[in-house]
N, C-alpha and C positions, 0 to 999 in steps of 0.2 A: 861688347854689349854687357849691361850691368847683368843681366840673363844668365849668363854662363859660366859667373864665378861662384863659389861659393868659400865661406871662411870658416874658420874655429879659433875659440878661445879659450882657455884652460886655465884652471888653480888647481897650485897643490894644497897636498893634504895637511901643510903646514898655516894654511887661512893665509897666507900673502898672494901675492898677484905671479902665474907662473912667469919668468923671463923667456915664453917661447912663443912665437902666434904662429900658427899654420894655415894658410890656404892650398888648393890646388896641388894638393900630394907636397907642396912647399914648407919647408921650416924654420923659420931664423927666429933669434936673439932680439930680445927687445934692449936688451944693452945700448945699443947704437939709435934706437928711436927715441927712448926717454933721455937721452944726454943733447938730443936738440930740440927736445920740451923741455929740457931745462933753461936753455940758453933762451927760448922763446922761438926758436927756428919753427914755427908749425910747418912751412909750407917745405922745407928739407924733410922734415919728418915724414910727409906723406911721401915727397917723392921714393924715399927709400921703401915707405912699403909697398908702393906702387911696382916698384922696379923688384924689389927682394920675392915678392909672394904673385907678381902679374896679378894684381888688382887693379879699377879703373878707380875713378874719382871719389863716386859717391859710398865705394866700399872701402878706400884706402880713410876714408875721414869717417866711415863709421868705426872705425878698428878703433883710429886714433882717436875720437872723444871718447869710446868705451875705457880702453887707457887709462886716460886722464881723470876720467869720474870715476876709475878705482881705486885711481891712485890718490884719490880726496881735494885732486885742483879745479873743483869747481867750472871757479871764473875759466880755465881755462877748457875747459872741456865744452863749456859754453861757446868759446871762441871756434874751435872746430864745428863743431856742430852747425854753426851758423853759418856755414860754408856748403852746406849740401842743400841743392835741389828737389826738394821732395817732390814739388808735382812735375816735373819731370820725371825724376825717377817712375813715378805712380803711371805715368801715359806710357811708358816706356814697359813696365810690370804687366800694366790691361796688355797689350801687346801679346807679350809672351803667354798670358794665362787665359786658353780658349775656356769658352762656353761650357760646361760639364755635360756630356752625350752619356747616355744607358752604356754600358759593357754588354757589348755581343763576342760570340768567337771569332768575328771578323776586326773586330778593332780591337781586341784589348791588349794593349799596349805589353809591350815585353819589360820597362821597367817605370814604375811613376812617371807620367807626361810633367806634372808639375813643380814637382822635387826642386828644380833648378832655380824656377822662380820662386818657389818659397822659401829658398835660403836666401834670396839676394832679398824679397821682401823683407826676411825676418830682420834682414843687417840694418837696411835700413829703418826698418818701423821702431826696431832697437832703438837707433839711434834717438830718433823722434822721442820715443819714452825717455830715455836718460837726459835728454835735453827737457823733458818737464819736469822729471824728477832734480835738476838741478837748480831750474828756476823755482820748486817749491823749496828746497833748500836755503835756499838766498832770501826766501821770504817774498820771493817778484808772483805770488799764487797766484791771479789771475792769468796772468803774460803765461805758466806753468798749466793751465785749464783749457786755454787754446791750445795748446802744443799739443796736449793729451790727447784733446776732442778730435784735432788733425790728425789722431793716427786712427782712432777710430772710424772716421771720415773716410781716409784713404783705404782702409781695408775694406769700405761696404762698396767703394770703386773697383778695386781689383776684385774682389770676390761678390761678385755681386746676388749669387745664388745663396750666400754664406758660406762661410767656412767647412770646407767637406768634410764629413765626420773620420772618415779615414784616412791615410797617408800624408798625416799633418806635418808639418817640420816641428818640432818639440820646441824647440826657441820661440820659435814666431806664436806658437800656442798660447807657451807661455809670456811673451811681451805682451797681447792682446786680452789674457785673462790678467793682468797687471793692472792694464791702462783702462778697462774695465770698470775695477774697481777703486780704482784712483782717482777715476775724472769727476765723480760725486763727492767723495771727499775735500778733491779743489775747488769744488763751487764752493761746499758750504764754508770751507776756509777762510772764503772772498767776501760769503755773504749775497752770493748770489743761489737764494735760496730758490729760488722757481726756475732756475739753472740744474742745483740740483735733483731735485724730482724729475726735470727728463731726465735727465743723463741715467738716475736708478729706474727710471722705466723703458729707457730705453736698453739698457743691459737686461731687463729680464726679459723685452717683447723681440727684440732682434738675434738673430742665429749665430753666436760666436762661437759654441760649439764649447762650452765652460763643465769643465766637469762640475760632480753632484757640490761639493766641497764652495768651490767657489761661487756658484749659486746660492748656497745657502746664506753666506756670509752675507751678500750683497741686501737677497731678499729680509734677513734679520735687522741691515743696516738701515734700511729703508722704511721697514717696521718700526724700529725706534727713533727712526728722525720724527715718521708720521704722528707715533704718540705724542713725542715730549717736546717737538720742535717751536708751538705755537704758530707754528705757519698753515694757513689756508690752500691745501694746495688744488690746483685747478682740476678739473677731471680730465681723463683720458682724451685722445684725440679720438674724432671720431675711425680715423684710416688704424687707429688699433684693435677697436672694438669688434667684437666675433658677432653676428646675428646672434640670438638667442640665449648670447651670455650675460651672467649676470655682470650689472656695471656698479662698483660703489659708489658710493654720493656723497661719502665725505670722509675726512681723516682717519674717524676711527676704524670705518667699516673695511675702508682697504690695508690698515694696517691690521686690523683684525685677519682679514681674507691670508694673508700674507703668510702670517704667524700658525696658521691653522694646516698651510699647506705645507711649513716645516715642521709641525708636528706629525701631517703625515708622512712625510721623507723622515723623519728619526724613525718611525714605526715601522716603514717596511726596511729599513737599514740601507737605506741611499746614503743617507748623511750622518756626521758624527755628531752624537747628543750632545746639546748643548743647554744647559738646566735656565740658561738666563733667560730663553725662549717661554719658558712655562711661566718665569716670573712675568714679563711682560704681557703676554696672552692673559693673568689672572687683571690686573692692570685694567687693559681695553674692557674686559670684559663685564669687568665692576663698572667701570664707569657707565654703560649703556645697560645697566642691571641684568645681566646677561647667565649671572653665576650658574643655572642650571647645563647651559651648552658651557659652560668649563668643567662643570661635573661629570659631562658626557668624556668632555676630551681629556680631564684625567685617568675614568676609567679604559681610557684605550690606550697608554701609555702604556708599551711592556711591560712587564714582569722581569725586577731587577732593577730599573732605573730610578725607582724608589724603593725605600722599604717599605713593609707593608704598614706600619704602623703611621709613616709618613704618609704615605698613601690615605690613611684613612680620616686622619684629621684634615687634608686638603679638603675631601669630599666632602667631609662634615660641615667645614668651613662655607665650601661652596654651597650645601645643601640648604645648611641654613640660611642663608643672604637671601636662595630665591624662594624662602618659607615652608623649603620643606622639613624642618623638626624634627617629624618622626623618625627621617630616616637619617638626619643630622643624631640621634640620639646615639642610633641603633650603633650608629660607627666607632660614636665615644665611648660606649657601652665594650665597646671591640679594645678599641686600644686602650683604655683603661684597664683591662682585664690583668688582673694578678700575673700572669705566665707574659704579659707583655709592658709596658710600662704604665702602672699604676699610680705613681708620683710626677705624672709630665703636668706641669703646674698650668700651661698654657690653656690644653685640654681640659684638665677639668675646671675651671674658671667658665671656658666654652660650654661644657657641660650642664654647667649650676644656670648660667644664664638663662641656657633653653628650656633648663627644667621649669625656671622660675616664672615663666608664662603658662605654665599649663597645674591648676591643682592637682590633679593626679599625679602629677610628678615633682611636684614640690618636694615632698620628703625626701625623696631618692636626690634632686637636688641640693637640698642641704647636707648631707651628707659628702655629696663632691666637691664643696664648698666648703664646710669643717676640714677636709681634706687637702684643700687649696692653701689653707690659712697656715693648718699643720707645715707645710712645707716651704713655706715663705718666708728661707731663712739667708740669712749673709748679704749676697747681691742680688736678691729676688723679693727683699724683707719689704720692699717699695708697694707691693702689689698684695702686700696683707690686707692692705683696705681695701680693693677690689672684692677679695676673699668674703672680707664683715659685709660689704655692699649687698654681695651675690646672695650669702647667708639670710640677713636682714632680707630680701624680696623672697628669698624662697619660704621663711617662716613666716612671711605675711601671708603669703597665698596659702602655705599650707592651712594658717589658719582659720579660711573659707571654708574646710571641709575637715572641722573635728568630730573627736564620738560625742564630745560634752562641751560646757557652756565653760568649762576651769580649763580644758584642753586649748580652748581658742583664749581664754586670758592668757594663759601661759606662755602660747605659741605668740600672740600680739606681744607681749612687752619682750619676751626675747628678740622679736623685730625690730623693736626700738631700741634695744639694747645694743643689736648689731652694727645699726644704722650710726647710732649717736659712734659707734666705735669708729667705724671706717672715716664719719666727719674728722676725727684727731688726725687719720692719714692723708684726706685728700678733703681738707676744709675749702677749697675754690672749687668743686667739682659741682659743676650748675645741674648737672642731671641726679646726682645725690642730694644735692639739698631739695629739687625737686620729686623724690620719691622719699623721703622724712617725709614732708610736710604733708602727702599724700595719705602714709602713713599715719600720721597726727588726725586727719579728717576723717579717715575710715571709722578713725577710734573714737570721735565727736571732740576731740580737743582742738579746738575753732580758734582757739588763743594761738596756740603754737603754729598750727596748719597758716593763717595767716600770718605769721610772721616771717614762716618760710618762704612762702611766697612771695612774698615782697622780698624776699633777700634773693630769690632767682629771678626775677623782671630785674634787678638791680646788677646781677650779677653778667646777664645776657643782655643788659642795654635795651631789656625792653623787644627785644628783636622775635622773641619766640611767642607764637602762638597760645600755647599752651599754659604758659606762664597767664599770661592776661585772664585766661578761661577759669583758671585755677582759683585764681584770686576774684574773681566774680563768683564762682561756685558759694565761695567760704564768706562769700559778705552776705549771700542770697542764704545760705544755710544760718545763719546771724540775724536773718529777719531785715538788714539793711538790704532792703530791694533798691531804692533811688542809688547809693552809691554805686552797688553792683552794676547798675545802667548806666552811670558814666565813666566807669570802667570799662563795660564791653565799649561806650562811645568813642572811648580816648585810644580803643586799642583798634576798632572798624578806621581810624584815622591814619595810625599807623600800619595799617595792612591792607597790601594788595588785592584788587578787586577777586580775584580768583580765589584768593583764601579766606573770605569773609563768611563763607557759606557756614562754616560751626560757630561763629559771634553772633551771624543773623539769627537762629534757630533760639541761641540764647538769650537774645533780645525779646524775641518773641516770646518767650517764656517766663522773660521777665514782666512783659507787657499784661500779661496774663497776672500771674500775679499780684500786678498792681489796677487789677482791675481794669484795665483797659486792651479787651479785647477785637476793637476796631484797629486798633494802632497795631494789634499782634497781627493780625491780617494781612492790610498795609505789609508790614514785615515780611509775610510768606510770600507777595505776589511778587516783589522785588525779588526775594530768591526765588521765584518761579521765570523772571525775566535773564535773571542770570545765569541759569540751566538752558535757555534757549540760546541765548548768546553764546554759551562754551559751545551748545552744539552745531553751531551755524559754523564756529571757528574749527573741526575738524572736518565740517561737510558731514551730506548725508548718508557716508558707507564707512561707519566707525568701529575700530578691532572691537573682540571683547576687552583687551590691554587697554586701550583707550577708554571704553566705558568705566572701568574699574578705578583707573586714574583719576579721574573726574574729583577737581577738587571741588564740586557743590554736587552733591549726589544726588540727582532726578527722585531715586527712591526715596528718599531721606526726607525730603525736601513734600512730596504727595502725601506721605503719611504722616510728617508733622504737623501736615496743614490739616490733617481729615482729626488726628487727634486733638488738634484744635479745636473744630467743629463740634465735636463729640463733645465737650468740657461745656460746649455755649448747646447742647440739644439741638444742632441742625443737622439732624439726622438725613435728610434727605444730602446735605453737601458732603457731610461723610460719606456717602455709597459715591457718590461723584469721587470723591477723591483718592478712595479704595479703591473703583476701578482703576483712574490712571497708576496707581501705585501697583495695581497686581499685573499692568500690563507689563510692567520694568522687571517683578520679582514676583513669579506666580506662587512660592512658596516661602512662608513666613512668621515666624512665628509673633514677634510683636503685632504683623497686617491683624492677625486672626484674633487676635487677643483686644485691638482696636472695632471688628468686627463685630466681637461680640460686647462688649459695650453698646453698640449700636443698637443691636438684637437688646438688648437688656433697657435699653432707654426706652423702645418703642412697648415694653413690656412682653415682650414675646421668648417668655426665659428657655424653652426646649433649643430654636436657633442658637441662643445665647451661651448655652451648655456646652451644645456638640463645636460650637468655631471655638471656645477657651479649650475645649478636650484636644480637638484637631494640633490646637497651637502645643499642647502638650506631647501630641504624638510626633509631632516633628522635634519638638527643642525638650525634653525630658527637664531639664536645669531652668526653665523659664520660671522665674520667679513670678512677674507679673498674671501668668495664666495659672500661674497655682493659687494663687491666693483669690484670684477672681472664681474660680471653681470654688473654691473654700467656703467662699460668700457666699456663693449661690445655695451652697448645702448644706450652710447654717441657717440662712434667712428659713428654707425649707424644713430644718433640725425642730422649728417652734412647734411643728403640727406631725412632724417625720422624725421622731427620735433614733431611727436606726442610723439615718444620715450623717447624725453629728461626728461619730464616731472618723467618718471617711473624712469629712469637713478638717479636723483636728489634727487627724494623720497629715494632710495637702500642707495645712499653716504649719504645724512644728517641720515640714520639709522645706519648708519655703525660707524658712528663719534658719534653719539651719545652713542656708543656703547665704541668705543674705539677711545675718541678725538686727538689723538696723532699721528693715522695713517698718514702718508705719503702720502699712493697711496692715500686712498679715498681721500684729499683736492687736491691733485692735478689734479683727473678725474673731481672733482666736477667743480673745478674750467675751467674743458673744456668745462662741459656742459654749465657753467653761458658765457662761451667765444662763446659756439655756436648760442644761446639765446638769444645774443646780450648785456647781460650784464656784461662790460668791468670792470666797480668796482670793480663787486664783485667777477670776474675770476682772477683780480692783486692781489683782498686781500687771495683768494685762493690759488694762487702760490706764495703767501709770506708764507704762513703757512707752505705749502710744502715744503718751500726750508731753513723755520728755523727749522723744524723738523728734514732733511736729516743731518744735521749739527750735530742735537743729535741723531741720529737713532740706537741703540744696533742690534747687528746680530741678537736677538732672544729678543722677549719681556719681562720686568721686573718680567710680573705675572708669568711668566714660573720656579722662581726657589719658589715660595712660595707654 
């Protein structure tokens, strides 16, 4: 019986194959075996081991293809191997391998019950592997993918409870944590990719009993096929699935799942870290905007497996993606610190960028930006113009918030300065030439801004958004309202219904403009119909992630309509459309500001007051509600002279806010007329009236 033998095979410490094989307390010389594998004798060769070591058939020709696939013959090893019975062997193994019963004091065995058969399994399941491993060899992978799957097969035969975690034969452990992870690798060799995803979910849902090590491996393999494979894989069977577990629903999510549960095996020290894991997991995670849950699972990553400094630009990295800034600063703030590395050029590029959204930190971003530049030298000297870029944005926003009207000249043309510098480094760079030309319109140079513009619609094929918006802004700031309308026409043409909803708005506002306020309407009720359509397309039980995504914003879209109204006196459709709009966003600073227009149209200036105050209590930085309060307590200033005073304060905050405004130089310019000072109300309505000249239907900052 194949049962009751059992064999060994040994190498010395010299890497050759030893000349001795032992069974059964037995020892001979393989001298005499390999000289009739030479001759081609297989079937003498077996019988001597048959006879030499008392083995039977199907152990005598595992020895002998083991042999031969060490000794690098292949073809020949193939040829042995082709000679054993496996499902024989296999019905023959069930046999010998009872059922697994609890250990009582009444039965428990005085040495392993199954010891016996799991060497003779081990020889042959052996066999079985090295018979795929040779057919992968040869290049025959498929014909090498059956042979695998068969050993797999036959052990969930013999062991049908799985593999008992204890009293294993170490060989047979080892063959079956092999062919394991072998037999996915042979599908995808073949190209039989829906092959292999079972075969990796069947190594991780079935009981082979795999140590931590080789789990991980498989689970990491199967992670990155799911990423980068391009294959659709099907979902789980239902006969895998637990009640109450969570099931993925597609690629990313189970390769995500996957990646996350080897991060938690690095963390409790199951498994040995392995960093390519975190690269992947950042990967998935970007893709489905995810980067705050990688923020999470960087900071659970021991202590040690990064440095800290590493560490903290990951987190920055991540933090920033999913918009959280402040706390992306706070980290850069970290690793930049003097006692840690102050010159990581990466980092502070990172730094200047996030500064350069927020004017309060503008300065402090030009500064990590001058510092980026500083050190942008040898093989890094490529990325100076990033350095001028980052500089260039962060001195324009600083220059939103100077002490003086020479502080913001200064800080604007050093913005251009930097700008026009980095174009010498990265002149095809479509997102620099579109923040020049930005730059140029803030500044009212309408010549340049429009040139830019056209040279990024030119540059991006036309393909972006923003581009198109840009370039209509700067012909409607130009006074050409008709062109700018067949521009947004030519660009609603080129853009996808979902994205139309900031062209429609513009349209409507250009419609306005040109007098034709029905057609602007018209316009709103089309983006009122395409807000109902997005939201029939996710149903009626929508995340707040989903609301916020919404490429035509319900908000947007009710309060441009009611600002509309307000401009034509139908004050009764403005409170209609303030309602729907305060149902979406109860708190608002432009709703309030729109509001009280209303209040102010119907003459009822106290309402009028307190919703422009209100809009102030919430948004401090509202330009529009400051200047409208301005008005209010100027118009007031002719009969109320203590008023003017507060009037004057609101408008120089308001300009100082946003120098370009119109209304405020013009109100300002009433108060200085009320006040009695004639100078400086002429040089007020000279401002007013060269701005109205450049005036865009919607401000510059609006499309950045």
């Amino acid at each position: 019986m194949l049962g009751n033998q059992s064999a060994e095979f040994s190498e010395n410490g010299d890497d050759e194959i030893s000349r001795t094989l032992c069974a059964n307390g037995i020892c001979m010389k393989t001298t005499l075996v390999e000289a009739k594998l030479d001759e081609g004798n297989i079937q003498e060769a077996e019988s001597s081991l048959r006879e030499g070591l008392s083995l039977n058939f199907e152990e005598a020709r595992a020895l002998l293809g083991r042999l031969e696939y060490q000794r690098g013959n292949l073809e020949g090893a193939l040829r042995v191997f082709e000679g054993i019975d496996l499902q024989a062997a296999i019905q023959r193994l069930q046999v010998s391998v009872p059922p697994e019963k609890p250990v009582t004091k009444k039965n428990r065995p005085r040495e392993p019950p199954q010891s016996v058969s799991q060497h003779a399994a081990s020889l042959v399941l052996e066999a079985i592997y090295l018979k795929a491993k040779s057919l992968q060899k040869l290049g025959r992978i498929t014909e090498a993918a059956r042979e695998c799957k068969s050993v797999l097969d036959s052990v969930e035969k013999i062991f049908q409870q799985g593999i008992p975690d204890a009293q294993v034969d170490t060989r047979l452990q080892e063959t079956v944590s092999h062919a394991v992870e072998l037999l996915p690798a042979l599908w995808k060799e073949s190209g039989d990719y829906q092959e292999a995803i079972s075969a990796y979910r069947r190594a991780l849902l079935s009981q082979w009993n795999l140590d931590n090590d080789s789990c991980a491996r498989i689970q990491k393999d199967f992670a990155v096929f799911l990423l980068h494979s391009g294959v659709e894989a099907s979902p789980p069977s239902l006969g895998s699935q637990i009640e109450g577990s969570y099931i993925p629903r597609n690629n990313l999510e189970e390769a995500i799942l996957l990646l996350m549960i080897l991060l938690k095996k690095f963390n409790l020290g199951k498994a040995k870290w392995d960093p390519s894991v975190i690269e992947h997991l950042t990967f998935g995670l970007s893709l489905c905007s995810q980067t705050s849950v990688l923020a999470k699972q960087l900071e659970e990553v021991m202590p040690g497996v990064f440095s800290r400094v590493e560490r903290w630009n990951n987190l920055a990295l991540s933090y920033s993606a999913a918009g959280q800034n402040s706390a992306s600063v706070n980290l850069l703030r970290k690793s930049l610190h003097k006692h840690e590395q102050p010159d990581d050029l990466v980092a502070l590029l990172l730094a200047a960028k996030l500064c350069s959204e927020e004017p309060s930190l503008a300065a402090e971003g030009a500064g990590y930006a001058q510092r980026a530049i500083n050190n942008a030298q040898g093989m890094d000297e490529h990325l100076k113009g990033v350095g001028l870029r980052m500089l260039g944005l962060c001195l324009g926003k600083q220059a939103k918030v100077p002490t003086s009207d020479f502080e913001r000249s200064r800080l604007q043309s050093e913005s251009l300065k930097a700008l026009d510098g980095a174009i010498a480094f990265e002149h095809n760079n479509p997102d620099l030439i579109f923040e020049l030309g930005v730059q140029y319109a803030e500044q009212r140079n309408l010549k340049a801004a429009s040139r830019y513009a056209k040279e990024f619609i030119d540059a991006t094929g036309g393909s972006v958004l923003k581009g198109w918006r840009f370039l209509a802004l700067v012909l409607s700031a130009q006074q050409r309202f008709s062109e700018a309308e067949v521009v947004t026409d030519a660009a609603l043409d080129e853009t996808a219904k979902w994205d139309q909803g900031p062209l429609l708005r513009l349209k409507a506002k250009l419609k306005i403009s040109q007098s034709n306020p029905t057609e602007a309407v018209e316009t709103y009720r089309y983006l009122l119909a395409l807000v109902q359509a997005q939201r029939k397309s996710f149903g009626p039980l929508r995340t707040l992630s989903q609301m916020e995504e919404d490429k035509v914003n319900e908000f947007e879209v009710w309060h441009g309509l009611a600002y509309l109204y307000s401009s034509l006196s139908h004050w009764n459709d403005v409170e209609v459309c303030l309602k729907k709009a305060g149902e979406l966003k109860q708190y608002s600073a432009s709703m309030l500001h729109t509001e009280g227009r209303m209040w102010e149209g119907r003459k009822e200036f106290k309402p009028a007051l307190a919703a422009f105050l209100d809009g102030l209590l919430l948004d401090g930085s509202s330009v529009p509600c400051k200047v409208a309060v301005g008005a209010l307590l100027s118009e007031r200033g002719k009969d109320h002279q203590p008023t003017l005073p507060v009037a004057r304060s609101l408008l120089s905050d308001a300009l100082r806010i946003d120098p370009t405004n119109r209304k405020a130089w013009y109100y300002l310019g009433m108060v200085h007329k009320y006040d009695g000072r004639i100078a400086d109300a002429t040089d007020c309505f000279q401002a007013a009236s060269m701005l109205e000249e450049s005036d865009p239907i919607e401000s510059f900052s609006t499309i950045l």
